[in-house]
Every structure is written in C-alpha cells, then in structure tokens.
ZAMI-376180 format. One line per 5 residues: their letters; for each residue x, y, z of N, C-alpha, C, CB. Coordinates in steps of 0.02 Angstrom, whole numbers, plus 50000, padded with zeros to 5 digits. Atoms other than C-alpha are relative to their C-alpha. Glycine has a CB too. Example, Ala and Ser with C-alpha at 12.3 -4.5 7.8 and 13.67 -1.06 7.14 Angstrom:
<sites>
AS	50045 49941 50000 50615 49775 50390 50045 50060 50000 49950 50001 50062 | 49958 49941 49997 50684 49947 50357 49961 50055 50037 50020 50023 49929
</sites>
This chain:
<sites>
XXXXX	49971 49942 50032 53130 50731 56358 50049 49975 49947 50035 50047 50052 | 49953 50020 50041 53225 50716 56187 50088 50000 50029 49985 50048 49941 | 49919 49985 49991 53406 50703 56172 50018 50059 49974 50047 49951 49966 | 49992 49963 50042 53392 50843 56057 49967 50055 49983 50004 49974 49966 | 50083 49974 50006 53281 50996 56009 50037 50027 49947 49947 50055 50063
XXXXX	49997 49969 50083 53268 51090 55844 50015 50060 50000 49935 49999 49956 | 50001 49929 49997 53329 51254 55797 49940 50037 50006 50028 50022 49949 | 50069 49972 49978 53213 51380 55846 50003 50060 49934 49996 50037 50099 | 50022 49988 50052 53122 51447 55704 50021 50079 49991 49929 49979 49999 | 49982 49951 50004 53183 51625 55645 49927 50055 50032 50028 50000 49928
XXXXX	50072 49950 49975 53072 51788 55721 49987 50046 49917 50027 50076 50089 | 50028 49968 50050 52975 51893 55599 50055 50069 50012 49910 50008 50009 | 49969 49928 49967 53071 52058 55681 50053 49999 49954 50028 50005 50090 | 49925 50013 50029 53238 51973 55610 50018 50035 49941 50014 49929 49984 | 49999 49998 50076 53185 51945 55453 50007 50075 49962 49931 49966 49975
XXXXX	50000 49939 50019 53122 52116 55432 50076 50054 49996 49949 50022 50045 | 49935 49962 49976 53276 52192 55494 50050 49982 49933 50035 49967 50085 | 49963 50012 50063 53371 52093 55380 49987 50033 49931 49995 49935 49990 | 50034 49964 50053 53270 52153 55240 50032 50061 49970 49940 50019 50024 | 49976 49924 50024 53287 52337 55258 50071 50020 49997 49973 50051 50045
XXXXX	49910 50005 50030 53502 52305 55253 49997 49982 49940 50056 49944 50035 | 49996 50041 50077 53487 52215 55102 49993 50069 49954 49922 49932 49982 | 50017 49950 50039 53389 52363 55039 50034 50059 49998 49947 50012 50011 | 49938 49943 50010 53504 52500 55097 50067 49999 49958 50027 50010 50063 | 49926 50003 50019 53655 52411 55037 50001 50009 49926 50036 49930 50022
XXXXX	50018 50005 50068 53562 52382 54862 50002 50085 49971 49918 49959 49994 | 50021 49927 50031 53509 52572 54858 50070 50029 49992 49946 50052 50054 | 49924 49963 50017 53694 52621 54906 50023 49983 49930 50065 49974 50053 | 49946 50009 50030 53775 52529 54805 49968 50006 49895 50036 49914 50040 | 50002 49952 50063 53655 52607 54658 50009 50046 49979 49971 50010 49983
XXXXX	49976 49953 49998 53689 52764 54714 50059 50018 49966 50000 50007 50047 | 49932 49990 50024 53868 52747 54688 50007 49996 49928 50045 49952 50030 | 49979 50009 50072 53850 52686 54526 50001 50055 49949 49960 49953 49974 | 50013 49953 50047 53736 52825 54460 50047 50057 50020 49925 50018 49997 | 49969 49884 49967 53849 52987 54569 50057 49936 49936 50047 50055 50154
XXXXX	49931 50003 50024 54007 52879 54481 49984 50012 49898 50041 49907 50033 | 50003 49983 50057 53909 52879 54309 49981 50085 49975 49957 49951 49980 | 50031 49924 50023 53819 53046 54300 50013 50070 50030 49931 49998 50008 | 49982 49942 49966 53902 53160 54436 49932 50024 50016 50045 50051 49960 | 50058 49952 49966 53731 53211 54482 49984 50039 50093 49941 49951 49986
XXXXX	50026 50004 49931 53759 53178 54667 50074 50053 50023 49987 49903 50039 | 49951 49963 49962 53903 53290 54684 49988 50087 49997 50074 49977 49967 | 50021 49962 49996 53818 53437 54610 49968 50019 50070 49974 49995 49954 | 50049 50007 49954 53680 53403 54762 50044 50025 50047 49965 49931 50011 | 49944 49988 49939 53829 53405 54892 50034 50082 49987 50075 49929 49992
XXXXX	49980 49940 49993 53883 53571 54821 49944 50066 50016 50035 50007 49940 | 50037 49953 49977 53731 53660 54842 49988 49980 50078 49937 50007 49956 | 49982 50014 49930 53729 53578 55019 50038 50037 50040 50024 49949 50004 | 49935 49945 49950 53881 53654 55074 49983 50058 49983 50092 49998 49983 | 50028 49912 49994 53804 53823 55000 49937 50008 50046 49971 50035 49918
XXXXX	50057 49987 49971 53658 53800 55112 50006 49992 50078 49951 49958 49970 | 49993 49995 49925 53745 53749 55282 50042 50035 49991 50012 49948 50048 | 49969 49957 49969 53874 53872 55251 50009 50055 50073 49995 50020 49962 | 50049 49936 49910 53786 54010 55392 50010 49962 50040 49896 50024 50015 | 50004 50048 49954 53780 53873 55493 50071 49979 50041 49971 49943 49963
XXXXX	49929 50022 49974 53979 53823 55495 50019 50067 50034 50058 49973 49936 | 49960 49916 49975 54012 54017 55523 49972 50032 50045 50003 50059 49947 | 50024 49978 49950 53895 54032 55656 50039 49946 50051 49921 50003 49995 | 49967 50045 49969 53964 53878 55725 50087 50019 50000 49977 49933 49965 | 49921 49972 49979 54161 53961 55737 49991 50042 50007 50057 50003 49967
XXXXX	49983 49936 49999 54107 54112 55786 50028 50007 50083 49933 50048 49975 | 49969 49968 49930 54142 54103 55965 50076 49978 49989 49962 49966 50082 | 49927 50003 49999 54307 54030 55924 50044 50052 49973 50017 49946 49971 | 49996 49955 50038 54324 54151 55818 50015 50079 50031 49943 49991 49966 | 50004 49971 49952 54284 54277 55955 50054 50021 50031 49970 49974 50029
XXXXX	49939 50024 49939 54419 54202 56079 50048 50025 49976 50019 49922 50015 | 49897 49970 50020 54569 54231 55973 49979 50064 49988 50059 49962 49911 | 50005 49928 50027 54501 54413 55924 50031 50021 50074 49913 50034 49972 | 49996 49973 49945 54495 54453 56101 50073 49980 50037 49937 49981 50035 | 49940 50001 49999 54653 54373 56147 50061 50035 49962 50001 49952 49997
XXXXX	49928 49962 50018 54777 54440 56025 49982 50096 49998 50031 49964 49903 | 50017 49911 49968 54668 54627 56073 50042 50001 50066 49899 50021 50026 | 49964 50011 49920 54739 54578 56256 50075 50018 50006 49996 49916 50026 | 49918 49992 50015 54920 54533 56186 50030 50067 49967 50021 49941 49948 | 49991 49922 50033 54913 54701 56074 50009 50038 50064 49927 50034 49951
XXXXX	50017 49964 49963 54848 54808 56211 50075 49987 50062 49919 49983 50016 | 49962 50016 49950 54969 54730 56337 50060 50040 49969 50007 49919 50017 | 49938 49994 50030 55122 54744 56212 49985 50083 49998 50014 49951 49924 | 50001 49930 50010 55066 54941 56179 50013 50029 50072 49931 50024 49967 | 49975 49956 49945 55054 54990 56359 50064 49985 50024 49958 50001 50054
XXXXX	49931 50020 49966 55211 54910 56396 50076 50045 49950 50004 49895 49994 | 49967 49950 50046 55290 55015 56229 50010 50061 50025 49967 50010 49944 | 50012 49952 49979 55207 55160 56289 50055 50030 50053 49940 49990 50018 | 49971 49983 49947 55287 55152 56465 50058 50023 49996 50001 49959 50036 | 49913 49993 50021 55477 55119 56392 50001 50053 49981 50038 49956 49944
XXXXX	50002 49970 50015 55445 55246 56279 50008 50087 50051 49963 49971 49969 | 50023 49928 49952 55392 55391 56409 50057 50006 50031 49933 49998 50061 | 49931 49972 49976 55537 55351 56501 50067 50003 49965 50016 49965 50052 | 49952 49982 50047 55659 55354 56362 49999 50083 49989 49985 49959 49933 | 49985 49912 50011 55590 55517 56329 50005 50044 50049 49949 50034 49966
XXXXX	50005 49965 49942 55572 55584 56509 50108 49994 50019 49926 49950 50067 | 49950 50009 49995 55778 55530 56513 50034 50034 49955 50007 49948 50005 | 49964 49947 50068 55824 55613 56338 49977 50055 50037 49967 49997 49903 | 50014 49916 49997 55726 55780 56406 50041 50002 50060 49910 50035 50009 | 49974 49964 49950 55829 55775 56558 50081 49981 49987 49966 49982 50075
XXXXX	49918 49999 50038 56004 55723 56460 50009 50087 49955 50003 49913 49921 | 49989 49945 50043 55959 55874 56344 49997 50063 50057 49938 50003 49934 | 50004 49925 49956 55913 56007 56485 50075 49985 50030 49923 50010 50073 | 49913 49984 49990 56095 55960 56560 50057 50021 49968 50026 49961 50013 | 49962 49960 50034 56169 55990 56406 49998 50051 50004 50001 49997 49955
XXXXX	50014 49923 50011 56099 56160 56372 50021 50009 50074 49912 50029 49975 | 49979 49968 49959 56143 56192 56536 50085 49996 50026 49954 49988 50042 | 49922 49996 50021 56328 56127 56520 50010 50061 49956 50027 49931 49956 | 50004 49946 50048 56330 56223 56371 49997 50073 50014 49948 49990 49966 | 50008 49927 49954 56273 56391 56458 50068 50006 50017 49947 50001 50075
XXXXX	49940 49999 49955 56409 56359 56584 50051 49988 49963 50001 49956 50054 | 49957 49998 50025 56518 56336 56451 50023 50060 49973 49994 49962 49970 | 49992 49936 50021 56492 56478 56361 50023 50063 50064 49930 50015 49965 | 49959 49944 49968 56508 56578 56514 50055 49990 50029 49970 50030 50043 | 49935 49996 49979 56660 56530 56561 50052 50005 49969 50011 49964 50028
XXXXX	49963 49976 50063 56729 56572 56388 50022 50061 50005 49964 49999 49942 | 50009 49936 49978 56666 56728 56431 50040 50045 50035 49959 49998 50030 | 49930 49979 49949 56767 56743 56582 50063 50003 49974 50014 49950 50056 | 49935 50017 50002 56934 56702 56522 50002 50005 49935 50022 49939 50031 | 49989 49968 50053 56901 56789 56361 50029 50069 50013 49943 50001 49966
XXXXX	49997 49956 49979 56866 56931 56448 50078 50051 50046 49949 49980 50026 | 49941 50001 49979 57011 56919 56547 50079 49995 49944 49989 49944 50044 | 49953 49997 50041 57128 56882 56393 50005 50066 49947 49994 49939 49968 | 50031 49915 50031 57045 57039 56304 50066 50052 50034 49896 50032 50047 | 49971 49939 49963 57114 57151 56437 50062 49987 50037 49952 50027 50048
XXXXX	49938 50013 49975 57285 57069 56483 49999 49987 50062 50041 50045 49990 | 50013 50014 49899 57219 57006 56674 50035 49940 50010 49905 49982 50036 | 50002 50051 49971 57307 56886 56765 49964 49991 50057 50049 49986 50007 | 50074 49993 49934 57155 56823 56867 50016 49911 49990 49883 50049 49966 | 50016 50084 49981 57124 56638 56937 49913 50010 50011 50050 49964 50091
XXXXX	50061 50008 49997 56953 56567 56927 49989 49959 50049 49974 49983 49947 | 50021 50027 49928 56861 56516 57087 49927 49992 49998 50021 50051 50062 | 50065 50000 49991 56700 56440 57108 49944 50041 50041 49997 49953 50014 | 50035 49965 49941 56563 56508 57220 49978 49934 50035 49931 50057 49978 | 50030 50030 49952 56505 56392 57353 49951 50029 50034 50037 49983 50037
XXXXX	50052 49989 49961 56404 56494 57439 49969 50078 49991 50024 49983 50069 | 50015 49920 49999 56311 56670 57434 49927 49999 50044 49989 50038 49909 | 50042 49957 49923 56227 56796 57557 49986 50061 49956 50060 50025 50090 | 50045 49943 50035 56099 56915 57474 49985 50042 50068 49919 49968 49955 | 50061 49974 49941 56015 56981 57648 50027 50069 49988 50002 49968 50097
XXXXX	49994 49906 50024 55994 57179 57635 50059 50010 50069 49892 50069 50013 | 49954 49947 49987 56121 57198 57768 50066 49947 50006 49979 50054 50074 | 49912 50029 50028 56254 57070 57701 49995 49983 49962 50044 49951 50023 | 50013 50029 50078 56296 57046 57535 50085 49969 50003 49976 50077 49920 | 49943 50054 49992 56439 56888 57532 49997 49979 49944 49997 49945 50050
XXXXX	49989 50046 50058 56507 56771 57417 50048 49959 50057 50039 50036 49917 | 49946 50043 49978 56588 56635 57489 50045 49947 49939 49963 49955 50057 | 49957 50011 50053 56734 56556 57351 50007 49922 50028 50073 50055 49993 | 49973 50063 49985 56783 56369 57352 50067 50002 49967 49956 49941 49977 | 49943 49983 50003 56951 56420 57354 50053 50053 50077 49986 50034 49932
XXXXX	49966 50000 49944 57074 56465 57484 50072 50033 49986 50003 49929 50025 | 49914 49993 50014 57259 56517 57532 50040 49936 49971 50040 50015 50074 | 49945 50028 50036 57322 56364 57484 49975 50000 49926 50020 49926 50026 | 50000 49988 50070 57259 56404 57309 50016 50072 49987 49934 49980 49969 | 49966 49936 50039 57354 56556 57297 49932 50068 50022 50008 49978 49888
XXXXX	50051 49923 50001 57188 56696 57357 50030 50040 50073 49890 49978 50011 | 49998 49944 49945 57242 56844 57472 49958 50040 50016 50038 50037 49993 | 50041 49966 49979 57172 56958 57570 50001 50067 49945 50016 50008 50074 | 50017 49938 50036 57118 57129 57471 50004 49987 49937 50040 50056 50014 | 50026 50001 50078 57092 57043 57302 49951 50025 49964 49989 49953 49983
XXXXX	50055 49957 50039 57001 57137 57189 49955 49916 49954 50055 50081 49926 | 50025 50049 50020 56859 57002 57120 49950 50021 49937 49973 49966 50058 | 50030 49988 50056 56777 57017 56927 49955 49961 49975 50037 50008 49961 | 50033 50060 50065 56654 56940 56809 50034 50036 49931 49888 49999 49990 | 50019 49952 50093 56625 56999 56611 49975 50052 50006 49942 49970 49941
XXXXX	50023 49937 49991 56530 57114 56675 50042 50056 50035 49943 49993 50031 | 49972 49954 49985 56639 57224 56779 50015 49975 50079 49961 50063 49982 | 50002 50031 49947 56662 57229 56962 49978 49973 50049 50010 50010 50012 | 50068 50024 49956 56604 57128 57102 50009 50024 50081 49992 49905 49998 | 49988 49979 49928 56682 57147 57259 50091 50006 50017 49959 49935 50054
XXXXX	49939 50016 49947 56836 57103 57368 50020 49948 50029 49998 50027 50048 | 49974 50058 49945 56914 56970 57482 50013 50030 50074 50078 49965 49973 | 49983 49960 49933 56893 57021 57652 50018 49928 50071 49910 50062 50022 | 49994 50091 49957 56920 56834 57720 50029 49943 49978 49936 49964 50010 | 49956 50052 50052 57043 56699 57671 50010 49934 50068 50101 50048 49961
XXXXX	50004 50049 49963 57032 56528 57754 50054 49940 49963 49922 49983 50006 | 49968 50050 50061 57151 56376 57688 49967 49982 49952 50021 49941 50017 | 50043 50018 50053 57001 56314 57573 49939 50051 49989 49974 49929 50013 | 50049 49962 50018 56872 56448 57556 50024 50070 50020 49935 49977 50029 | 49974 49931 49973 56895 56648 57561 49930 50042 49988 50074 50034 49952
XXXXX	50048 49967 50024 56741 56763 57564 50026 50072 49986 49946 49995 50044 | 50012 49936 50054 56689 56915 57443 49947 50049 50048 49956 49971 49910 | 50046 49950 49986 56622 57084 57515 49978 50027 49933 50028 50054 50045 | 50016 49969 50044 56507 57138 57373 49982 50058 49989 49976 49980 49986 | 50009 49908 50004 56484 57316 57299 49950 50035 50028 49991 50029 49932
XXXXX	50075 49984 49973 56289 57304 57355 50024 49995 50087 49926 49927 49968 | 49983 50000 49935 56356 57274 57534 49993 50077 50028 50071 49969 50007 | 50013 49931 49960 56282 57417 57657 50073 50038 50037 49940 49981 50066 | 49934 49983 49939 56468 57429 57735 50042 50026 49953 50042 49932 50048 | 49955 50001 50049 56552 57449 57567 49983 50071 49956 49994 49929 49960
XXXXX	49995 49929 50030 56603 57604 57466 50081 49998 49953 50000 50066 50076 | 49927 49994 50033 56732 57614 57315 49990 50070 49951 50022 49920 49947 | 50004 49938 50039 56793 57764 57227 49995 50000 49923 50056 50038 50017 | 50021 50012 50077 56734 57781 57050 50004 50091 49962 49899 49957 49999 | 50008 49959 50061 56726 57903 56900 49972 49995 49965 50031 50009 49969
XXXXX	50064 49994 50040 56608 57964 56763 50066 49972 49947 49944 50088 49991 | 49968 49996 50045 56694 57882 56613 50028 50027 49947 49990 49982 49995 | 50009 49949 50055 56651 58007 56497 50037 50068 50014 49923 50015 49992 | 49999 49929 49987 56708 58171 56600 50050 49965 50042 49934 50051 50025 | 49957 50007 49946 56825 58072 56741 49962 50047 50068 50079 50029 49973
XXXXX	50026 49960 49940 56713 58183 56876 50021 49914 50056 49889 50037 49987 | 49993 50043 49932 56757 58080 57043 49937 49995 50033 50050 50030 50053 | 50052 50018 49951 56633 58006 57139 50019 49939 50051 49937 49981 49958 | 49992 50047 49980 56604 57882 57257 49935 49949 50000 50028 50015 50052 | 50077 50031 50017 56465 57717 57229 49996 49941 50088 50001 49935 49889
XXXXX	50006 50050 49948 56409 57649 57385 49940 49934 50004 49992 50042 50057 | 50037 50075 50012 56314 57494 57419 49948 50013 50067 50064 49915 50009 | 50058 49983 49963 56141 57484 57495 49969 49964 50006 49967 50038 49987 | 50070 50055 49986 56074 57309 57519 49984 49986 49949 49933 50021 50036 | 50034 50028 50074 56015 57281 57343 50049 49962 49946 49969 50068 49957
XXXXX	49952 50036 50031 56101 57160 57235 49987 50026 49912 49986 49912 50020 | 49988 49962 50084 56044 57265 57058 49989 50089 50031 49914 49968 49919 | 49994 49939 50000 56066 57436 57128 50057 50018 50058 49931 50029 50008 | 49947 49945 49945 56222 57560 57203 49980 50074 50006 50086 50007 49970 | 50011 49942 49995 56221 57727 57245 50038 50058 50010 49970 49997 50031
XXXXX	49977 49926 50001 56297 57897 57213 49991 50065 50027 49994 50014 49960 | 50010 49952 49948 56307 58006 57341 50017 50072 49998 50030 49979 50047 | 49959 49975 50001 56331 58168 57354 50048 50057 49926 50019 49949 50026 | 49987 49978 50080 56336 58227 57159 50015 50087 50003 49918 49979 49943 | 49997 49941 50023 56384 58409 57149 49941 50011 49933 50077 50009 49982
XXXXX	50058 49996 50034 56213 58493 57059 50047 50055 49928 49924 50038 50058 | 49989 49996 50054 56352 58557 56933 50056 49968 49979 49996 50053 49986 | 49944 50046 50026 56452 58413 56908 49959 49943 49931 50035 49947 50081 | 50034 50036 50062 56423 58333 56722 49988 49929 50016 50044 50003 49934 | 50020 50048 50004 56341 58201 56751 49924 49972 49991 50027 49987 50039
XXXXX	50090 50011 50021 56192 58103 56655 49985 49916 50005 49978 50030 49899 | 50010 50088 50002 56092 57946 56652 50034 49972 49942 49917 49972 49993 | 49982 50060 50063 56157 57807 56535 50101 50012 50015 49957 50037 49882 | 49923 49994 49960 56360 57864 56614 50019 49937 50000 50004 50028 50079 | 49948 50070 49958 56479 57726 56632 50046 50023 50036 50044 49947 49952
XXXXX	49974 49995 49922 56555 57718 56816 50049 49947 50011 49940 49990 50058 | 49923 50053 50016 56729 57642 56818 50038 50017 50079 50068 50038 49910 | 49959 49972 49963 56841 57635 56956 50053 50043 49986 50018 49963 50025 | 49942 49929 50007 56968 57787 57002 50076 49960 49999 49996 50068 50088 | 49938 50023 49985 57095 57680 57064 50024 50031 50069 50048 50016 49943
XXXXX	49976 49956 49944 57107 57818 57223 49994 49949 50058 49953 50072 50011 | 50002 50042 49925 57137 57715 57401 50047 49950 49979 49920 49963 50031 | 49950 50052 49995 57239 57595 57326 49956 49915 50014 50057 50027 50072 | 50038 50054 49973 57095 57463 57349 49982 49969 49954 49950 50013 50038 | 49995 50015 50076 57048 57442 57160 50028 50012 49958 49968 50007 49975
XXXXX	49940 49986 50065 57158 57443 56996 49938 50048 49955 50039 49903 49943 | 50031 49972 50046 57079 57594 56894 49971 49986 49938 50027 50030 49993 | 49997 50019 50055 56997 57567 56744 49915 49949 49987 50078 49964 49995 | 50043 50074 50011 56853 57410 56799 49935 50039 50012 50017 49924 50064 | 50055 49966 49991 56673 57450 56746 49954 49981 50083 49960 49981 49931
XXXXX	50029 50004 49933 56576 57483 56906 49909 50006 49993 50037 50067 50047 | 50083 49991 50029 56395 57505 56823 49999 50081 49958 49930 50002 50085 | 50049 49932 50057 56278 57639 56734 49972 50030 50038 49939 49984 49942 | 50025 49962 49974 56197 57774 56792 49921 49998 49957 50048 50058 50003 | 50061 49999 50002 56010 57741 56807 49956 50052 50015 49988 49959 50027
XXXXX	50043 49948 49958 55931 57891 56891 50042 50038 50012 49963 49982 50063 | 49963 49962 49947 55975 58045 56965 49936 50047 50036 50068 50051 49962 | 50036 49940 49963 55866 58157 57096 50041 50022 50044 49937 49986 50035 | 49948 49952 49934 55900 58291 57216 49989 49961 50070 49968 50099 50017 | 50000 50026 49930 55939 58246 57409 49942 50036 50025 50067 50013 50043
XXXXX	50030 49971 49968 55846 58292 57544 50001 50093 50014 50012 49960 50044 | 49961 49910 50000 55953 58472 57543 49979 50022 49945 50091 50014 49997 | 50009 49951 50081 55914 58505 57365 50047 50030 49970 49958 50060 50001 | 49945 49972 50024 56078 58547 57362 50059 49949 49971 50024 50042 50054 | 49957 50045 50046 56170 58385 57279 49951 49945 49969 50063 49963 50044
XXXXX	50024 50039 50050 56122 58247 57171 49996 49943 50037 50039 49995 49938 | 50002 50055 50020 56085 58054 57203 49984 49985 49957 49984 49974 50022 | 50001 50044 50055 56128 57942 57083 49984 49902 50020 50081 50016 49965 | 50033 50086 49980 56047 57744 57061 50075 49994 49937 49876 49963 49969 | 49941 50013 50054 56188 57667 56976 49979 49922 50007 50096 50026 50022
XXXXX	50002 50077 50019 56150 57482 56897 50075 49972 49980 49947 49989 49933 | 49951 50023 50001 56278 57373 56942 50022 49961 49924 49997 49965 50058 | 49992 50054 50085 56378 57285 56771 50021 49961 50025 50047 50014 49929 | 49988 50073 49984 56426 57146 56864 49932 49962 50015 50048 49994 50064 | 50062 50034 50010 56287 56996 56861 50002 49978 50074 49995 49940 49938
XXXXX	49992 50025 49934 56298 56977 57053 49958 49969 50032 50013 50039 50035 | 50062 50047 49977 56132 56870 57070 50027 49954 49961 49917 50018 49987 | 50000 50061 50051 56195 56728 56933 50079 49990 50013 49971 50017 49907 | 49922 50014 50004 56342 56643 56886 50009 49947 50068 50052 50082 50009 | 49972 50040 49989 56443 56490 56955 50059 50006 50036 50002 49977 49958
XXXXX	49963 49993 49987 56606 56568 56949 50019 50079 49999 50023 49957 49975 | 49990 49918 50005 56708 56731 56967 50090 49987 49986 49970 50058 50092 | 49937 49996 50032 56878 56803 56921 50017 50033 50067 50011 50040 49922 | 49948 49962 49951 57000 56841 57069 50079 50023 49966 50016 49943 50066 | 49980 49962 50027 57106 56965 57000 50090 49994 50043 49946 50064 50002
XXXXX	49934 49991 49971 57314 56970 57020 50020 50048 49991 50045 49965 49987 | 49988 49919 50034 57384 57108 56922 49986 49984 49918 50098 50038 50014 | 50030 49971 50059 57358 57201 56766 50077 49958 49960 49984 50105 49999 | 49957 50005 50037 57482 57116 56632 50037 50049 49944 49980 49958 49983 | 49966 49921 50028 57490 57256 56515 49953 50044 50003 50028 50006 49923
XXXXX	50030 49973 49974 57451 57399 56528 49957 50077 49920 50054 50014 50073 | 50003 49982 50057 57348 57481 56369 49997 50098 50004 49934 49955 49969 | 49996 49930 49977 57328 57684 56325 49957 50017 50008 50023 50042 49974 | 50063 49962 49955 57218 57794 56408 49945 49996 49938 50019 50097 50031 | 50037 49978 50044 57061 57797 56320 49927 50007 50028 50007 49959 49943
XXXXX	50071 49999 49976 56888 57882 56382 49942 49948 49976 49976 50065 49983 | 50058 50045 50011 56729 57756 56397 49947 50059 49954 49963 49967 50086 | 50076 49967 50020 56589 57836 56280 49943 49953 49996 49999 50036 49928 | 50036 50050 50013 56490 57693 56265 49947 49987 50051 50040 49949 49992 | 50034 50010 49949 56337 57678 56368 49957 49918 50014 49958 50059 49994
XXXXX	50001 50072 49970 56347 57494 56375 50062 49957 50033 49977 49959 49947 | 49964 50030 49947 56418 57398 56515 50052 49953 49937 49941 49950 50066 | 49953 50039 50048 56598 57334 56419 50024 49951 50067 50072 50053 49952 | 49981 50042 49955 56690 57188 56498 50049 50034 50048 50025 49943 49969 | 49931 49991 49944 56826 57200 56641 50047 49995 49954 50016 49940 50064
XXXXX	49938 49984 50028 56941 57276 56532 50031 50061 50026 49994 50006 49932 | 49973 49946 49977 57047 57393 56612 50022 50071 49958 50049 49973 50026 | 49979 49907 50033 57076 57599 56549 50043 50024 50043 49932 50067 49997 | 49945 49963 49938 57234 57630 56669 50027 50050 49989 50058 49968 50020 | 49965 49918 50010 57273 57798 56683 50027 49982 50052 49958 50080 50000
XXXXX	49926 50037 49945 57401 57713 56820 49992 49927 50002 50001 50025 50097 | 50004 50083 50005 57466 57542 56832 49954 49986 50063 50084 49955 50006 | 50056 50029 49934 57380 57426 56966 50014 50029 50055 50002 49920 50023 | 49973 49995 49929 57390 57481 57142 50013 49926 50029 49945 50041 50049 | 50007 50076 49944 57436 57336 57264 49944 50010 50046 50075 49985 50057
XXXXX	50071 50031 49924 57306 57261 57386 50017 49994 50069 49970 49914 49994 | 49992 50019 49921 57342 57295 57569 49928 49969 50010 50018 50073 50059 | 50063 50036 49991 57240 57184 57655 49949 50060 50041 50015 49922 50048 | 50017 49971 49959 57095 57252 57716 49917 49964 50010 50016 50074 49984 | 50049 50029 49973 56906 57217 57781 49935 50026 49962 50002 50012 50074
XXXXX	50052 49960 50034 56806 57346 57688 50021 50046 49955 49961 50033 50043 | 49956 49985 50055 56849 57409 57522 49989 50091 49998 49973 49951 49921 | 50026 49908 49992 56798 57598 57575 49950 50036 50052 49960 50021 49935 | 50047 50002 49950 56717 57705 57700 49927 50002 49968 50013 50058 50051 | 50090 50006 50001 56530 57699 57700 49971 50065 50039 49965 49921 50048
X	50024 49943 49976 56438 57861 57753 49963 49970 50038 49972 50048 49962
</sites>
C-alpha cells in the first residue's frame, strides 16, 4: 500500500452545481446593471405590488377583524357602563327634584298659614300633626306638641281655610284635636250673609257637616258662608266654618237639612294653627262672598276664653 494516494478526482454533480452559481451570479449581477441603467425592473416590481395587492388585504383581514371586534367590545362595554351612571344620575336628580317641589309645596303652605294668621291679627302657634284618625266614628288629629309647648285644653285649632276643630287632650308632648266632622261634635254657626243662627254638626265625613234643623223660612241658600257665632263661649266668632252645599227637607217636611262643605282642608296638610287670642279686633263686616276666605276673624265680640272642655258642643 502507498504512502500516499491522490486527490480524488472531482464528481460530475459538483461541477454542475458549480456551474449553475456562476450562472446565477453572472445573470444577477447583469440584472443589476441593466434595473441600475434602464429602471426597467422597477417598473415590473410596481405592477407586482398592483397585482398581489388582494392578496396582502386578504392576508390582514382577520387581523383586521380582531381589532374591529375588540374596540366594538371596549365601545359597547364603555356605553353600557355610561348608560348605567347615567340612569342613576337621572333616577337621583328625579328624586332630588320631586323633594324639592315638595319642600316647596310645604313651603308655600306654610306661608299660607302665617300669612293668614298675620292678615287677621291671630296670635296662633304652629304645631305639627303626628298623627290622624279619619274612621266615621272618630275624627282626631293628634299634634306633636304638648303642654310644655304652651297648648291648652279648649284651644280653638285653624288652617287658611277656616276651622278645624279643638283640643280636647293635652299631654306634656302631644295634645289631640276633636274635628268638626267628628259624630260627637257640634259648634254654633251663622249664615254670613243674614247672621240666621244655626248649628253645623259633624257626621263621620271628613268633606261634609251638617245643618240641622233649618227653619223652612229661615234665609238660607246654597253657596252661604257658615262662620262661627261665637255663642257657648267655645269658639271666637267670626272663623269660616264652610259653604252651604245642599239643602232638602227632613223626614217631617217641616225643616231644612243643610250639607255644608267644610273650608278647612282636613284630609291634607302637615301642619295647623292653634289659636291664642284675637290681637285686634277689626269692624263688623258681613261675608258676601261665596268663597271660602281665610281664618280671618269678623268679631261682632272680642274672643271668648276657652274653658276646658271635651266636646266643643252638644250633638243631637
């Protein structure tokens, strides 16, 4: 065996191989020459990119997709979450505004009151209501107010509208009101217009009294304003007591009932006027007016005082 052996002869495969580099590198590097002399090859590349265009824009469309549908998600999210704030911003304004208007109300009527009262020279204290009793055979008010706020027994009690009741109950913090509708209750009244005497009793109904008892030739017509007399010493003369709604004959045929609509608002209201005395005292002057005026007094005598008592009149 030699010491030595000979390179081994190149393969045909090689050669070839080699070849077709040679030839690529030759073709490139004619290429380049002619795109760098004649620009021809860049034209080529531009209609290229006009021909795979479709192609790139089919190729991003799902990406394309993704973010659509995502920032629809982030929208949608961000709107219902607007939405929500929103609703309750406004569900909080509509119930800030209904408390106003209803401050407001209660403002106004308590202008009302203690207009009413300055109108007609009343020293009256204002007392809440805490509690009320409609039932047809008790008509209450219970006051959040008391003896130690100054309320006695046989206070005469007002709105704007005219009268309401009485104090037939005085506790240190609360005193209750017998009202005019009260089946037990009876105050003496007058036709404003003519002074004819009557008396309006109470019958369970919190918008109707009743006139008993009418002499069938005593002047008296519907649309009347019914004031107290002042007689018993139980009310200060003068405070509207309602209108005369109706009149038919009794069962006798021989006197009148009268429906008399109370002018006090004795279903509503917050507060009421507990009445002290009359401050001054103005001049006589007949009601013609057949609308309920405020608790302004017409004293054809000063106030009576208030013995105490339980029921502001008999009741037939």
């Amino acid at each position: 065996m030699p010491a030595y052996a000979s390179p081994t002869p190149p393969r045909s495969s090689d050669v070839a191989a080699t070849l077709r580099l040679l030839s690529y590198l030759a073709l490139s590097v004619a290429l380049l020459v002619l795109d760098h002399r004649g620009g021809w090859l860049a034209q080529i590349r531009a209609q290229a990119n006009v021909v795979v265009q479709p192609l790139w824009w089919v190729a991003g469309l799902p990406a394309r997709l993704g973010d659509s549908m995502r920032d629809d998600a982030v929208t949608r999210t961000r709107l219902t979450e607007d939405n929500r704030r929103l609703r309750n911003a406004l569900l909080v304004s509509g119930a800030r505004q209904a408390r106003l208007q209803v401050a407001a109300a209660e403002n106004e009527r308590l202008r009302g009151l203690l207009g009413a009262a300055e109108r007609g020279g009343l020293d009256v204290q204002l007392a809440p209501i805490l509690d009320i009793d409609l039932d047809p055979t008790r008509q209450r008010l219970i006051l959040d107010a008391g003896s130690r706020n100054g309320v006695r027994l046989g206070q005469s009690v007002i709105d704007t509208g005219g009268l309401v009741g009485q104090i037939i109950e005085v506790t240190p913090t609360t005193a209750t009101v017998l009202l005019l509708t009260d089946p037990d209750h009876a105050v003496p009244v007058l036709v404003g217009r003519n002074g004819v005497r009557l008396v309006a009793y109470g019958r369970g109904r919190n918008d109707q009294l009743e006139l008993s008892n009418i002499p069938l030739s005593a002047d008296v017509k519907v649309g009347d304003i019914i004031i107290t007399s002042g007689l018993g010493g139980r009310f200060p003369p003068g405070f509207p007591v309602g209108t005369v709604a109706a009149l038919r004959p009794d069962d006798s045929r021989a006197f009148l009932v009268g429906v008399l609509k109370p002018a006090a608002q004795l279903d509503r209201g917050r507060d009421v006027l507990l009445l002290r005395q009359l401050v001054q005292a103005p001049a006589v002057a007949p009601i013609m007016s057949a609308t309920p005026t405020p608790a302004v007094p017409t004293p054809t005598a000063a106030a009576a005082p208030n013995p105490p008592a339980n029921v502001a009149g008999p009741s037939p």
